[in-house]
N, C-alpha and C positions, 0 to 999 in steps of 0.2 A: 504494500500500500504506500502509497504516495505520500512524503511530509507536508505540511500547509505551514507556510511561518507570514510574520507579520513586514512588509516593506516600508508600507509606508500609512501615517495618518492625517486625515483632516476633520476638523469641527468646527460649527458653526452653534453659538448656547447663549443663553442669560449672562453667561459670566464672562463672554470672549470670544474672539470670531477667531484664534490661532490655538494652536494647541497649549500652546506652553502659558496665554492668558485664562484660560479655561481649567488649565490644572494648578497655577497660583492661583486663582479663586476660590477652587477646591478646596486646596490645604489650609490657605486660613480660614477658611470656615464662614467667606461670606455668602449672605443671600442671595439670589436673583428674582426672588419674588417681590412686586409691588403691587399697589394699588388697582384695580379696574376702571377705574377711574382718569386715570394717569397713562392708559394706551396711549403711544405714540403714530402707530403703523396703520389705523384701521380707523374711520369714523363711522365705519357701521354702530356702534355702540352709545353714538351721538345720545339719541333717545331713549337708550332700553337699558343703559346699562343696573340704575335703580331695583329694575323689577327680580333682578337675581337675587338668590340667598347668599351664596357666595361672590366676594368681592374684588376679590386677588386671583392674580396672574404671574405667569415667571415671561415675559417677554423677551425678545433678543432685539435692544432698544436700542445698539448704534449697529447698524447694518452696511454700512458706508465701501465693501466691498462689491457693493451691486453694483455699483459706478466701474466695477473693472472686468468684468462680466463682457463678453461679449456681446453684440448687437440685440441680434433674436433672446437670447436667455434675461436680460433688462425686458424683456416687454411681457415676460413671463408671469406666473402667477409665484408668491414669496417661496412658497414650496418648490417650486424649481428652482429658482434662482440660490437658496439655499443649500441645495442638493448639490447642484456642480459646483460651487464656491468649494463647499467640503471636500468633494470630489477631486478638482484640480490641486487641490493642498494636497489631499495623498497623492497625486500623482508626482507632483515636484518633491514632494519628500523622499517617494521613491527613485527619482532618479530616471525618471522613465519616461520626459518630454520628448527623446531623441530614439523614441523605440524603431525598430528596424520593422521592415515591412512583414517578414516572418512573424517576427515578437508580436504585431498586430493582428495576424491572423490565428493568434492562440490564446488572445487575451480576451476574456468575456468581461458583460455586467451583470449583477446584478442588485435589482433595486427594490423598496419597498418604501410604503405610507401607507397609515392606516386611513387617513382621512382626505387626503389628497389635494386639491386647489379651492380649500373652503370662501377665501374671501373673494377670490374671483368668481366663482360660482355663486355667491351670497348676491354679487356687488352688482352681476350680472342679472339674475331675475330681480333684484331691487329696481332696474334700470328699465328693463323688460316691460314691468309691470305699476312702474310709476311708484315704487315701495308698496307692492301688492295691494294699492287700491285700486285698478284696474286690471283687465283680460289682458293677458300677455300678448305682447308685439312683437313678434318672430324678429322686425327689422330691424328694432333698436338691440339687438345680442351681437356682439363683437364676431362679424364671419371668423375669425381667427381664436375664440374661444374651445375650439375644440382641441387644443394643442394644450388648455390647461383642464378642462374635460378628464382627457386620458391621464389614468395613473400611470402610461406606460411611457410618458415626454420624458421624464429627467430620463431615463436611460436611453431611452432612444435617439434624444440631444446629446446625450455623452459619447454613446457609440458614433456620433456624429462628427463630434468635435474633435475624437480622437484620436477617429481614422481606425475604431478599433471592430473586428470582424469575427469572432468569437461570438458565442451564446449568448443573449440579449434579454434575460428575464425580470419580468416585475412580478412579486408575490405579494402578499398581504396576509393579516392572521393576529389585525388587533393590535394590541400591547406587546405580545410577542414577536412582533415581527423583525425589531432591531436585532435578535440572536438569531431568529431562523432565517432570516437571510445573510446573517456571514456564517450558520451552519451549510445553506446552499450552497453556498463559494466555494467552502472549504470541502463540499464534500464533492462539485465539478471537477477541481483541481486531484482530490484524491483518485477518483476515477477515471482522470485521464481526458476530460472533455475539454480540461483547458491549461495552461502553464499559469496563468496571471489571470487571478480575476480583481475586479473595482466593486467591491462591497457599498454601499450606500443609502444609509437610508434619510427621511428627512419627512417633515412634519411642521406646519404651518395652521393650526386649528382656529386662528383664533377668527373666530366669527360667531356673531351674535345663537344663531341655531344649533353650531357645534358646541358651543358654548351651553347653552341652555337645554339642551339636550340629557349632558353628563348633569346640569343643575337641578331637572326636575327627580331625577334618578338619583337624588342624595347623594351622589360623587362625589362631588366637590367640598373642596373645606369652607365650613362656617363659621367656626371660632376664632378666629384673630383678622375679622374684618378692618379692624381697627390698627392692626400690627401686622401688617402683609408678612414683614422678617422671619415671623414666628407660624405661621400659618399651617407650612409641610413641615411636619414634626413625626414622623415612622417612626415607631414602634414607640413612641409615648403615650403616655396613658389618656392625655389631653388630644388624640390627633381627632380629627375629626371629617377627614376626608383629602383628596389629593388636589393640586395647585396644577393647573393646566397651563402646560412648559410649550417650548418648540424649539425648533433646533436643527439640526443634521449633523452625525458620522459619518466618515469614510475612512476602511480600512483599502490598502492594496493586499492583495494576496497573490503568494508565487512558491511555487514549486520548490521545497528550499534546496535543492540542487542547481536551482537554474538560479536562484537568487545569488548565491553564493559564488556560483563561475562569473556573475556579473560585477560581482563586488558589491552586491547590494547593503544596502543597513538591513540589520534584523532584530525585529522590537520582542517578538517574544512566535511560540509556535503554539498554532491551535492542536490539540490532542484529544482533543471529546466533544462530542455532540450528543446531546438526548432531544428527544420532541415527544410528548404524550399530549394527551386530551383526557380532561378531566367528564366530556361530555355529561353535564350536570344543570348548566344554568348558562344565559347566558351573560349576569351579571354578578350574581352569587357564587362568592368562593368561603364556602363552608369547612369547617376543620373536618368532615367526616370526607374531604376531596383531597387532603395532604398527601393519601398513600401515590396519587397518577404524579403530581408533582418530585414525590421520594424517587419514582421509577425513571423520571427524567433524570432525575442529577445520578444517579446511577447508571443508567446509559451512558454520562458523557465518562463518568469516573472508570466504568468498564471500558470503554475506547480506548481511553487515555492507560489504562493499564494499571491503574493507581490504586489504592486503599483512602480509608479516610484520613488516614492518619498526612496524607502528605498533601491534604489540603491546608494549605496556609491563608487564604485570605477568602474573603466570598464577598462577591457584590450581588446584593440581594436586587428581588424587585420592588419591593421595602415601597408600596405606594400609599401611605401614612391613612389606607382604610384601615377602619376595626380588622374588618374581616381577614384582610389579606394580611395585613403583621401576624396575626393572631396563627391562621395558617401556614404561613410559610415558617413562622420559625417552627413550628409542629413538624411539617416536613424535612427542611432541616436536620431536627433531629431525629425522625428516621432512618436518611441517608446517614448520618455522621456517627451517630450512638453519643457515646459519652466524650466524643473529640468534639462535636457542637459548641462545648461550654469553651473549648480551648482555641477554637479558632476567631478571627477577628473577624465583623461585619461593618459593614460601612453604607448609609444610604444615598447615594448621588442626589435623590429626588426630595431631600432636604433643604440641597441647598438652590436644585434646576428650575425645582417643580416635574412635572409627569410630563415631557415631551411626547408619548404616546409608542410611535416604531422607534422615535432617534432616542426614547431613554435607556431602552436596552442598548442600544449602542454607547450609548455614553458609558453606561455601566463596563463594555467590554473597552472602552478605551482607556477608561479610570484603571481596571486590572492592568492593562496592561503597561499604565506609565506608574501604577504601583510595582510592579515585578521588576520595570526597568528603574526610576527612581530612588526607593528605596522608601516609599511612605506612604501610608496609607491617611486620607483624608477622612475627617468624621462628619458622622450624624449631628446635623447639630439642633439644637431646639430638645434637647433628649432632657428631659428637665425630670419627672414623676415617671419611676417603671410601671409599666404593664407587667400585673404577676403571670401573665402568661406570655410574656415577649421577655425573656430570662436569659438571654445568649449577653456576648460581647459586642455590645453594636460600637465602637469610640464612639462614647459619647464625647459631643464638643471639640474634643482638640486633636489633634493631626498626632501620628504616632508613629516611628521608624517603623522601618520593614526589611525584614533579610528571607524574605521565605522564596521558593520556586514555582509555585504551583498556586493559581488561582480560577475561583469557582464564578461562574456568573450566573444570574439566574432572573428569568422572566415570566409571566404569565399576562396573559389576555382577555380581554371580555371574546365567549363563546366554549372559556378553559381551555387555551391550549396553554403549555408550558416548555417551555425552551432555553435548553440549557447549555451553555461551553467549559469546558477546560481547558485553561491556558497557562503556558510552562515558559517562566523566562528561556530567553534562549543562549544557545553553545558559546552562539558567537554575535554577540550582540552588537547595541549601537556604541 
């Protein structure tokens, strides 16, 4: 079987549109959640924003990389434009602007969003329809909206832009979709369909329906209206729902034999993938659902060849519901036994908010610049434990790290659950 390692990464978050601003944000521990109120990017929210229970947002408030964006991709909806920003950052990280025509005929994409081109879509039948008090007007909808329509644009503008002629997929699967689609990549690469795949995923929710949507369905946090800072709090006993993030990941992934005859950097090697379905609800994640969850991280742990014992770090999906802390660390401790209590967790969506497909990504990029940095950044807002959220989440403050081996872990609205193992690498950056 084929190795998978890491080339190269790009991000786009609340906390920083590079990598390295994004993971200093992390480690000190600050927020990117604010006010609803205080949206910069979107005036759908002009009128409506009052009628929500929840009030807070994790926005990605200076964007100013759109301006360097190529022509077509600036006229695009936030979610694409997002996506290749990310996308073009791993590709220079990797080293890989000057690919050979071969190298492009082996190099795939694959992409994912759970929600796709909401404010264009929003912004368009608002237009359509005179803000739905009238019958819709076919004429007044942008002929060229069908380019943010399709979940399948960012990849297909990338394939575009990249000259790259490999496997071209877009998938979807919820909240999990940030790890099952760099499980897809890695596991094209393993089987041989490609040398290099462009990982990517990206998420732009914010509009008024997607928004109110997760609001009527108690999703969303309601207690720290008042203290956006404080709002995503996982696995506190205070949380009270999740802060809707946005954002995009990209990893490059390559072959690490081919990576290494090139000279490439190598940030860390994927070793495990699991994917179950808890087929139970399609919002309900119930403690009696933690055993499909256990059997995912076991999956990736069985790939990867490993025991518990040589998990050193987890980044949980930690999306500061009752339900889902309360679950996941149950599961957890399935997979782990008695090593649970010993190993570290850390919740990204603490400080992002819940980006949707890109928090699981985010999650797999935090492992990996923990295995490579040497730290792991904390939970913060962890103020009063949950007697049933009993692991080591760092609370609050950032913590060295010498371990090899980290766990990611995601779930979804419909239950699916998706999970990786990743192993710093031989021969690193």
């Amino acid at each position: 079987m084929r190795r998978v390692v890491i080339t190269g990464m790009g991000v786009v978050s609340p906390l920083g549109n590079t990598v390295d601003d994004f993971w200093e944000g992390l480690v000190a521990g600050r927020s990117g959640v604010k006010s609803l109120k205080d949206i910069t990017h979107s005036d759908l929210f002009e009128h409506l924003g009052s009628e929500f229970a929840s009030q807070v947002i994790a926005e990605v408030e200076q964007f100013d990389e759109a301006q360097q964006l190529p022509e077509p991709i600036r006229q695009r909806d936030r979610c694409v434009q997002f996506a290749v920003s990310a996308a073009l950052q791993a590709v220079h990280d990797a080293q890989l602007e000057g690919a050979s025509a071969i190298m492009r005929d082996n190099w795939g994409i694959a992409f994912t969003t759970a929600i796709g081109a909401a404010h264009t879509t929003e912004a368009s039948y608002c237009l359509a329809t005179h803000n739905g008090t009238q019958a819709l007007d076919p004429e007044k909808i942008p002929p060229a909206f069908y380019l943010d329509w399709l979940y399948h644009t960012p990849a297909m503008m990338l394939a575009h832009l990249l000259e790259v002629h490999g496997p071209c997929d877009t998938i979807t699967a919820a909240c999990a979709s940030g790890v099952d689609v760099i499980g897809h990549a890695y596991e094209m690469i393993q089987d041989d369909e490609a040398t290099l795949m462009l990982a990517v995923a990206s998420e732009a929710p914010m509009s008024p329906t997607r928004y109110g949507g997760c609001d009527i369905i108690r999703c969303l946090a309601r207690g720290f209206n008042d203290q956006p800072h404080r709002a995503s709090r996982p696995f506190d006993k205070m949380r009270s729902g999740f802060v809707m993030g946005e954002g995009a990941g990209a990893f490059l992934l390559e072959e690490r034999d081919h990576a290494i005859a090139r000279g490439a950097p190598i940030y860390a090697e994927i070793t495990g993938f699991g994917l179950t379905s808890n087929a139970t609800h399609m919002i309900s994640l119930k403690p009696t659902t933690s055993p499909h969850l256990t059997r995912a991280i076991h999956q990736a742990m069985n790939e990867a060849g490993i025991t518990p014992e040589a998990i050193h770090y987890i980044n949980p999906h930690a999306s500061s519901t009752n339900q889902n802390d309360q679950t996941e660390t149950r599961a957890i401790k399935g997979a782990l036994g008695h090593h649970a209590y010993e190993v570290p967790l850390s919740s990204t969506k603490s400080e992002l908010g819940h980006g949707l497909s890109a928090a699981g990504f985010f999650g797999a990029i935090v492992a990996t610049l923990s295995l490579t940095r040497g730290m792991i950044h904390p939970t913060i807002n962890y103020e009063e434990p949950d007697p049933l959220c009993d692991l080591d989440y760092v609370p609050n403050h950032a913590r060295p790290f010498t371990g090899t081996n980290a766990l990611v872990i995601t779930s979804g609205f419909s239950g699916t659950h998706a999970t990786l193992v990743m192993q710093k690498a031989e021969r690193s950056v």
